[in-house]
Every structure is written in C-alpha cells, then in structure tokens.
C-alpha positions as a Markdown table, in Angstrom:
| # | Residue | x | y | z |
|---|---|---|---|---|
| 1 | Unk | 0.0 | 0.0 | 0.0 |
| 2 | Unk | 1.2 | 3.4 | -0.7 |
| 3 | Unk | 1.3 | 5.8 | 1.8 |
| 4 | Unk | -0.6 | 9.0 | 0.6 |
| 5 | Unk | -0.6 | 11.1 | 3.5 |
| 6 | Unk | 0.2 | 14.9 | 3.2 |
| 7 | Unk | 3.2 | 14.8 | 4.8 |
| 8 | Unk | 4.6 | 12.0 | 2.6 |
| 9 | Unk | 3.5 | 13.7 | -0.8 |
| 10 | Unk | 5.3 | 17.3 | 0.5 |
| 11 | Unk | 8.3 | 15.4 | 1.3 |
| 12 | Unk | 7.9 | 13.4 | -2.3 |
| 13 | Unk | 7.4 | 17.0 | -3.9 |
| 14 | Unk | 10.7 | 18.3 | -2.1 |
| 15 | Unk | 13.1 | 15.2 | -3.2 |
| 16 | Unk | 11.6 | 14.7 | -6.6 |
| 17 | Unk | 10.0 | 17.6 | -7.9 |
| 18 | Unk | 7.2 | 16.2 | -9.5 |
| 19 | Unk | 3.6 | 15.2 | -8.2 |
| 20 | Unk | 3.0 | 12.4 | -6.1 |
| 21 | Unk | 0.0 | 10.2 | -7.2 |
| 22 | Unk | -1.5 | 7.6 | -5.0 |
| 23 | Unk | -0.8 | 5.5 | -7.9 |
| 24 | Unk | 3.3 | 5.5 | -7.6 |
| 25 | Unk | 3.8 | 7.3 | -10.8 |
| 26 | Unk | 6.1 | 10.1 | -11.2 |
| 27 | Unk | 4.5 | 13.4 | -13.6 |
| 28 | Unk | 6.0 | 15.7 | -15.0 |
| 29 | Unk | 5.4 | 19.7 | -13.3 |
| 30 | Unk | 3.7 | 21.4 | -15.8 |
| 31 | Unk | 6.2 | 23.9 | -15.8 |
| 32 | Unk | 9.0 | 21.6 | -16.6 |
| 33 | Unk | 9.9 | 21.1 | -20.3 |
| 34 | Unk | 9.0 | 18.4 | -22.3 |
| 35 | Unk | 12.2 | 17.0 | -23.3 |
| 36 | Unk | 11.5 | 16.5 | -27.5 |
| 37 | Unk | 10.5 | 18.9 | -30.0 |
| 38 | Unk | 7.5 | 17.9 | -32.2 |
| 39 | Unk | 8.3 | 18.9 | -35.9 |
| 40 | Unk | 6.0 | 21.8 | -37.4 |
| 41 | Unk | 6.5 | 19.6 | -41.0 |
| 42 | Unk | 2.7 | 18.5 | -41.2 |
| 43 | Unk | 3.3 | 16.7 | -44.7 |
| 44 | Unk | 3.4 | 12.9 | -42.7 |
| 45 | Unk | 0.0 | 13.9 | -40.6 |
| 46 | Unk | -1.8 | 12.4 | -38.9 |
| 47 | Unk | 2.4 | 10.5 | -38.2 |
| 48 | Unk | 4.2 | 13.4 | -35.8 |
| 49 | Unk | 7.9 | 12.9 | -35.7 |
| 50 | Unk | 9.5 | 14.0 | -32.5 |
| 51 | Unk | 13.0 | 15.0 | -31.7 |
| 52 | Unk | 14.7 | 14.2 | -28.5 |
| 53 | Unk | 17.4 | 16.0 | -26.5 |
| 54 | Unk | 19.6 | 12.9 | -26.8 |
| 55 | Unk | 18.9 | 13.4 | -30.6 |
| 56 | Unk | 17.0 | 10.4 | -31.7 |
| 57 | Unk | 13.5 | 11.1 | -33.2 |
| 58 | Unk | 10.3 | 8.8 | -32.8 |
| 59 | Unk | 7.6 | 8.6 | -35.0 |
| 60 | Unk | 4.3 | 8.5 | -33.5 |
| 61 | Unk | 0.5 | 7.9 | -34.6 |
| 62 | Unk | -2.3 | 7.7 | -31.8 |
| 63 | Unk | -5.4 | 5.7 | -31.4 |
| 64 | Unk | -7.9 | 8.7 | -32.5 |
| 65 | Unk | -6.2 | 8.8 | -36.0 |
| 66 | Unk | -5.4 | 5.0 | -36.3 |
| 67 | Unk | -9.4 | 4.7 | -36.5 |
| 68 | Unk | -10.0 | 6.5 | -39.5 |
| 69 | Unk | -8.7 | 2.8 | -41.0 |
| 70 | Unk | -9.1 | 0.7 | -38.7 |
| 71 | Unk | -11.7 | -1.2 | -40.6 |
| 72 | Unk | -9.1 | -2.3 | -43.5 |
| 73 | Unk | -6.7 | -3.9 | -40.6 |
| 74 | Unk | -9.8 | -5.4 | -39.5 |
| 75 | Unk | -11.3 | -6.8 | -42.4 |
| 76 | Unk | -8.4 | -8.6 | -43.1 |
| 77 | Unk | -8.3 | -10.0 | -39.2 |
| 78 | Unk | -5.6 | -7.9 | -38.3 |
| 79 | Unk | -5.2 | -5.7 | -35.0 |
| 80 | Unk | -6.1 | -1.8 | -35.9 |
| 81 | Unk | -4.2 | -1.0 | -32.6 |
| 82 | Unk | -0.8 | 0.3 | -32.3 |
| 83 | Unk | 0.6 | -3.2 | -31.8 |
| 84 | Unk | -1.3 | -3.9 | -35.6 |
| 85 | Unk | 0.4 | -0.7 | -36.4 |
| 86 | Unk | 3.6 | -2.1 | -35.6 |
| 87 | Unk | 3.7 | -5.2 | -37.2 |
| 88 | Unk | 2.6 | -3.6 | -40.6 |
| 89 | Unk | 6.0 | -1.3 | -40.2 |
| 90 | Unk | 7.6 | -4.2 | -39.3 |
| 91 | Unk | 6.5 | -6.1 | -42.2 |
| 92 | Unk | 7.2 | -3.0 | -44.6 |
| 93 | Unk | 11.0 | -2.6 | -43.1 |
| 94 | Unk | 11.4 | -5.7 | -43.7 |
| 95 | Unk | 9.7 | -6.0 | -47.4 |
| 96 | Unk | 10.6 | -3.0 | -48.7 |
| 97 | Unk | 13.5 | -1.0 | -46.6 |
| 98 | Unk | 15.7 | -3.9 | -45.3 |
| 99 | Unk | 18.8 | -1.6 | -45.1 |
| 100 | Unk | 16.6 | 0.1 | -42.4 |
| 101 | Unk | 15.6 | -2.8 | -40.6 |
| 102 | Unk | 18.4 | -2.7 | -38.0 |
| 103 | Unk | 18.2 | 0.8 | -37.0 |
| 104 | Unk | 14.3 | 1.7 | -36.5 |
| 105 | Unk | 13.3 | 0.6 | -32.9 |
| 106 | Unk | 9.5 | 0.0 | -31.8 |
| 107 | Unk | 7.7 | 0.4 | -28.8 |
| 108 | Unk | 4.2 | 1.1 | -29.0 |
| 109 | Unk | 1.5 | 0.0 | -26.9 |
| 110 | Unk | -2.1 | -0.1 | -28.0 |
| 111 | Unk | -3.4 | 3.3 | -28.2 |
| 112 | Unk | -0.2 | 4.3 | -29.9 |
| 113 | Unk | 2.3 | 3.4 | -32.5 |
| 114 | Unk | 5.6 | 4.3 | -31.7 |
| 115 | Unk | 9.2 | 4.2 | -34.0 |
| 116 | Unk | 12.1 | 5.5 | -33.3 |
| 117 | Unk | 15.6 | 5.8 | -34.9 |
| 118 | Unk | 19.1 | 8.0 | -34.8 |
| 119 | Unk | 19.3 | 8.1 | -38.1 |
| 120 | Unk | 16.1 | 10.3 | -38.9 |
| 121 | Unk | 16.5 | 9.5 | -42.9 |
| 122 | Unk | 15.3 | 6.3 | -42.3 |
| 123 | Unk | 12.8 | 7.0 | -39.7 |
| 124 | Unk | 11.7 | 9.7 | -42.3 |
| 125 | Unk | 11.2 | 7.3 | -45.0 |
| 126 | Unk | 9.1 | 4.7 | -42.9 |
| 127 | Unk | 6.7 | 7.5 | -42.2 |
| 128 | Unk | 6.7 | 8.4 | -46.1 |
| 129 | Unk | 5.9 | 5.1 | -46.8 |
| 130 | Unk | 2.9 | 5.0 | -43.7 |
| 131 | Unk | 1.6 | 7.9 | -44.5 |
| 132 | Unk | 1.3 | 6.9 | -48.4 |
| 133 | Unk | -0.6 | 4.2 | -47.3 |
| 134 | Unk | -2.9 | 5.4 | -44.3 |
| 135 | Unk | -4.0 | 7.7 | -47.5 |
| 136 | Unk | -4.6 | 5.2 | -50.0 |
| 137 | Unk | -6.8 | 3.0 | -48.6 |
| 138 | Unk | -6.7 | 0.3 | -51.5 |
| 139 | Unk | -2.9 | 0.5 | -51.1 |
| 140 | Unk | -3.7 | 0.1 | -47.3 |
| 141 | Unk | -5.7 | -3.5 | -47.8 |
| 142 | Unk | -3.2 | -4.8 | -50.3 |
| 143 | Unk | -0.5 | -4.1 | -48.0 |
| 144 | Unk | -1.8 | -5.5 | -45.0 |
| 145 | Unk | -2.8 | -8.5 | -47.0 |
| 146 | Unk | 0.5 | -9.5 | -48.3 |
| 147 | Unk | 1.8 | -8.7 | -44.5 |
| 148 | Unk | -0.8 | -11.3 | -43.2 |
| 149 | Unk | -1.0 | -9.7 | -40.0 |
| 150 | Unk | -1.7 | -10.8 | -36.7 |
C-alpha cells in the first residue's frame, strides 16, 4: 500500500520535484519542459515525428487517428491498434527497406504506435511510406494483406 498522507506527498514533492500520485507514478510539473521537439512539417500527418534531446527522433500515430482505417486492418483480421500498427512497419522494413531494418526501434502500446531511430533519414522514409498508405486505402488493404498480420 502506498502511503498518501500529506506529509509523505510534500516530502515526495521536495526530493523529486514532480507530483506524487496515490498510484506511484512520477508526472512531470507542468512547468517543466518536455524533453522532444515535435516537428512543425505536417506533410506525414496524422504521423508526428519527435525529436529528443539525446537526438533520436520517434515517429508517432495515436489511437484517434489510427481509427479512421481501422476497418481495413480489420477486415483482413488484423489488430487496428498500435501493436497492428507495428507489425505492418515491421512487415514493410522488412519488405521493402531492409537496409533500415536494423536501426528503427518499436515500442508502441495499443493506443499508440511508436518508432524511433538515430538516423532520422530512415525513420523519415518509414513514415513516407505510412503515410502513403494510411492515404490510399486500397494501397492500405493490399499491404496489409501480403503482411498477413496478426
């Protein structure tokens, strides 16, 4: 059990500096910066590449924008989450941008796919190639056909 006393939270405040929640998990101060940058480049939407201070960059696309086509990940039997999400990129590094494979990362969770990458050229072209298809919705289904997700 977590203590949640007053006292306890002020002295969690004072060695922390964030927030203390009942619920163990450390937030952020709103006043504190957010440590990555998103890009103003809207070409990729609804992706959103961020940079962060240690200078990687993740690629990101959230649950409210994955269900505009979720039904074509569906209709094939595949998962329209961000785990579906992540075994379509997956599939297409490994289909069509092998010499990227190695250096995109995942780590999504269902509400939101997440890539990321040092090298922002290849990070950059996996979104090109996601956002081609979020837009094309044939493209979409043929795609996640021949990737016979999960």
């Amino acid at each position: 059990m977590v203590d949640t006393s007053p006292g306890r939270q002020e002295r969690h405040r004072q060695l922390t500096g964030s927030f203390a929640r009942t619920d163990g998990i450390k937030r952020r101060r709103p006043s504190e910066p957010y440590h990555a940058r998103v890009t103003d480049d809207l070409s990729l939407a609804p992706f959103r590449i961020h940079t962060v201070d240690d200078g990687s960059h993740q690629l990101w696309l959230f649950d409210g924008d994955m269900e505009e086509v979720a039904d074509v990940f569906e209709d094939r039997d595949a998962e329209s989450n961000g785990h579906g999400w992540e075994s379509f990129a997956r599939w297409l590094l490994e289909a069509e941008m092998p010499d990227s494979a190695e250096r995109i990362w995942f780590g999504s969770e269902s509400g939101t796919f997440v890539a990321g990458s040092s090298d922002r050229t290849a990070l950059r072209r996996l979104a090109e190639r996601l956002h081609t298809a979020f837009h094309d919705r044939p493209l979409l289904a043929r795609l996640v056909t021949e990737a016979e997700l999960d």
